[in-house]
C-alpha positions in Angstrom: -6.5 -20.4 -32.0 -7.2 -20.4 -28.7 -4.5 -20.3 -25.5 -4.0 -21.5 -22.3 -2.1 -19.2 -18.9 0.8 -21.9 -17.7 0.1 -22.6 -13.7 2.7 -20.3 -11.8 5.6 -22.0 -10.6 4.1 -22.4 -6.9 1.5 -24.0 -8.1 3.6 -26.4 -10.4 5.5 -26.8 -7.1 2.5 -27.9 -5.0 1.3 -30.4 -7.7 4.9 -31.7 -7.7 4.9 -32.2 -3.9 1.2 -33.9 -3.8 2.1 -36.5 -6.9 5.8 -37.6 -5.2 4.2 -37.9 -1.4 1.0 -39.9 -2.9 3.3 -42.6 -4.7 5.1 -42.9 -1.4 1.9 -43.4 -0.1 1.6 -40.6 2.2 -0.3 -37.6 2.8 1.6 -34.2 1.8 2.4 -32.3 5.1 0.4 -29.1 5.3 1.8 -25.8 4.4 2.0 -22.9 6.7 1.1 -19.9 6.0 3.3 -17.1 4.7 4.3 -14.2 7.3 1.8 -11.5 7.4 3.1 -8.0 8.1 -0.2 -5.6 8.6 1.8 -1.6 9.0 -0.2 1.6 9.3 0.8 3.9 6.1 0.9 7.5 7.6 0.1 10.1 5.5 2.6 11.2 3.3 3.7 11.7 -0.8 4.6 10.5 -4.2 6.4 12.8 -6.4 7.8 13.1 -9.5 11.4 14.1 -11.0 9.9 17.3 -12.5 8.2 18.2 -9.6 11.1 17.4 -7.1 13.0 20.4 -9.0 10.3 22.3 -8.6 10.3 21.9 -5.2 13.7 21.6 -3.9 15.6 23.0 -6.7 17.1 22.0 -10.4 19.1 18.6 -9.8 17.1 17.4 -6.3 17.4 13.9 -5.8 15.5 12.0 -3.0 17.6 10.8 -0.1 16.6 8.1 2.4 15.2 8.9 5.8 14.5 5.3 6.5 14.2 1.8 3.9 10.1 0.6 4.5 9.4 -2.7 4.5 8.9 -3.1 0.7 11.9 -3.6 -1.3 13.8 -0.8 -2.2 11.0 1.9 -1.2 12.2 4.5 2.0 11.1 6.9 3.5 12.9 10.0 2.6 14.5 13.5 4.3 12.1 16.0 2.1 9.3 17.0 3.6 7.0 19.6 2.2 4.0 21.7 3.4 0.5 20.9 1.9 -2.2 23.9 2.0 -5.5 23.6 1.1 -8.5 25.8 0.9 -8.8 28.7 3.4 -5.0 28.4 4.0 -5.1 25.5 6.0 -2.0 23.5 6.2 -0.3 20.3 6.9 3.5 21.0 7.9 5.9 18.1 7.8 4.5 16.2 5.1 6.9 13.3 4.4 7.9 12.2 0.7 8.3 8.7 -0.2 11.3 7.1 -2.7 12.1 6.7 -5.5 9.9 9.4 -7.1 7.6 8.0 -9.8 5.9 9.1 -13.0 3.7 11.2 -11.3 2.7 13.0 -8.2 -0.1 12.4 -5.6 -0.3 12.7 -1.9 -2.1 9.5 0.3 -4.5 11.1 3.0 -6.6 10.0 5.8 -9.6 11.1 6.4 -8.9 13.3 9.5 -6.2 14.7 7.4 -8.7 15.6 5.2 -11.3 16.8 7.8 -7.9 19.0 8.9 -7.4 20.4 5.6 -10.3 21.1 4.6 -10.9 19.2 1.8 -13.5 15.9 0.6 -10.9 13.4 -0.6 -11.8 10.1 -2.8 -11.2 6.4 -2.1 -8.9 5.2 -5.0 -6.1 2.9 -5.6 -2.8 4.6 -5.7 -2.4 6.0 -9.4 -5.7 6.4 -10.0 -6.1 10.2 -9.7 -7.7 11.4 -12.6 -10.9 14.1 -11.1 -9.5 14.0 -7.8 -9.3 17.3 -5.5 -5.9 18.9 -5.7 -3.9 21.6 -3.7 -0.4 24.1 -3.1 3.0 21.9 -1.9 5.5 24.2 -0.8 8.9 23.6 -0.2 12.3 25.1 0.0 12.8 26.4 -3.6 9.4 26.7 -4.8 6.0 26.1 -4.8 3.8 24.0 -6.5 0.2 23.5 -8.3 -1.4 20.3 -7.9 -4.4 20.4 -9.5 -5.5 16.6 -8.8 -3.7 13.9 -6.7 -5.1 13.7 -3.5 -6.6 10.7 -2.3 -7.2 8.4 0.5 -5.8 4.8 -0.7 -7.5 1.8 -0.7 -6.8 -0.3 1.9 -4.7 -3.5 -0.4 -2.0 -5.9 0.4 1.0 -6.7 -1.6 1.8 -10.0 -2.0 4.3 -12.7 -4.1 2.8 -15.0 -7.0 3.5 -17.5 -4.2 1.5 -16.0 -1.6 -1.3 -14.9 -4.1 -1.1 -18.8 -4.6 -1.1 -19.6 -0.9 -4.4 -17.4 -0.5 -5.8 -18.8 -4.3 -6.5 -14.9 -4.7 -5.1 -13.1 -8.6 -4.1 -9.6 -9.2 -6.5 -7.4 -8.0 -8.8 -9.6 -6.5 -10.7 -9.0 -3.1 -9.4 -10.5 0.3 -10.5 -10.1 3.7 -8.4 -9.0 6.8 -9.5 -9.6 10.5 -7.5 -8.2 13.2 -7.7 -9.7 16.7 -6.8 -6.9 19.6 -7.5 -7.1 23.1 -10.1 -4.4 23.3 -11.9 -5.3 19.7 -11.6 -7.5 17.1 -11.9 -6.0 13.9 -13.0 -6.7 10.2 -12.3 -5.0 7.1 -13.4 -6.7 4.1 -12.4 -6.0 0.5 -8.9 -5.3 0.6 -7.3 -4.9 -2.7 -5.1 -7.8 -4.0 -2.2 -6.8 -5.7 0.6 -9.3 -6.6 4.0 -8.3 -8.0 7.2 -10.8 -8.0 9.0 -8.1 -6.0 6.3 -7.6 -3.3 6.4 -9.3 0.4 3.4 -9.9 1.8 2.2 -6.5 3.6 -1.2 -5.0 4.1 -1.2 -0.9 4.3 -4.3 0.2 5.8 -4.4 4.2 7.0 -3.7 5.7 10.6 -7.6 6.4 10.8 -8.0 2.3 9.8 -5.0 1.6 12.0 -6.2 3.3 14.8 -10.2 2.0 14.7 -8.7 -1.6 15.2 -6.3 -0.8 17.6 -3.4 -2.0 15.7 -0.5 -1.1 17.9 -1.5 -3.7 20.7 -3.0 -6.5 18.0 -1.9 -10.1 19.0 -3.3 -11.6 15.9 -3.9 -10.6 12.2 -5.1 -13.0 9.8 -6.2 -13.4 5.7 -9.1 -15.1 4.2 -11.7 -14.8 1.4 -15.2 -14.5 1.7 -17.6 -16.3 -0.4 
């Protein structure tokens, strides 16, 4: 037997709207478009419980430095030191909250260049025959042997925004950011739609910087045929 997806409830919601304004007999006013928020994700690190403890000692819990603009994820105090081959380091690295099921660090590539190490493109998570390095921190040190990466430029975004933009989970979208020096392009952005997301695009401080992000006066969504 075969099955149908229901329509999401913005979309229900838009049919709803078009069907009452066409019995009045008039057209349905347009909808605006959802806020966009475009931030530059520095580099930084996703950790693990276990590896916290290792770390920072048995019972370490995360606290906040600062809440980012995501719901409930913050910046915290810890910071650790990454080294990589030929004992070349990156102090200051910050960790991010809460900790998750496992542990990778989000590069750019002049981090990389700095570290000495070739880093891969990948979506965050996906670390499996990725480079890996030392962490040390106040109570310990530890192995990574895999988990560094440079992530994929995405945007998060609400089932009504994904519905707003008529992109799905993991779909492709386009971001075009207008500053006064250069207008910039970067295509294929990962789509990635959560009910618990606000619409956000993370690009990296190399990304942020090529576009000149800082001074834009306009950033803007669309898909490409």
């Amino acid at each position: 037997m075969s099955s149908t997806q229901a329509p999401s409830r913005p979309a229900v919601e838009a049919l709803v709207r078009s069907s009452i304004f066409r019995q009045l007999g008039h057209a349905a006013p347009a909808v605006s478009a959802p806020t966009l928020v475009v931030n530059s994700s520095a580099r930084h690190m996703h950790i693990s419980p276990e590896n916290l403890e290792v770390l920072f000692g048995a019972g370490a819990k995360l606290t906040v430095h600062k809440w980012l603009y995501q719901e409930g994820q913050f910046a915290a105090e810890q910071t650790v030191t990454l080294i990589g081959p030929r004992r070349r380091v990156i102090p200051n690295l910050r960790i991010l909250g809460p900790c998750r099921n496992l542990t990778q660090i989000e590069l750019a590539i002049t981090d990389a260049i700095q570290l000495g190490v070739d880093i891969p493109v990948r979506m965050s998570g996906d670390i499996k025959g990725t480079p890996g390095g030392y962490v040390m921190g106040p109570k310990g040190m530890l192995e990574m042997t895999d988990g560094l990466i440079r992530a994929a430029r995405h945007v998060h975004m609400s089932p009504a925004d994904a519905a707003f933009y008529k992109v799905k989970h993991l779909d492709r979208i386009t971001l075009k950011v207008t500053s006064p020096y250069c207008n910039t392009r970067f295509d294929d952005l990962i789509v990635r739609v959560d009910p618990s997301f606000k619409l956000e695009v993370h690009m990296d401080t190399d990304e942020a910087n090529a576009c000149d992000l800082e001074r834009a006066t306009k950033v803007e969504l669309f898909k490409t045929q």
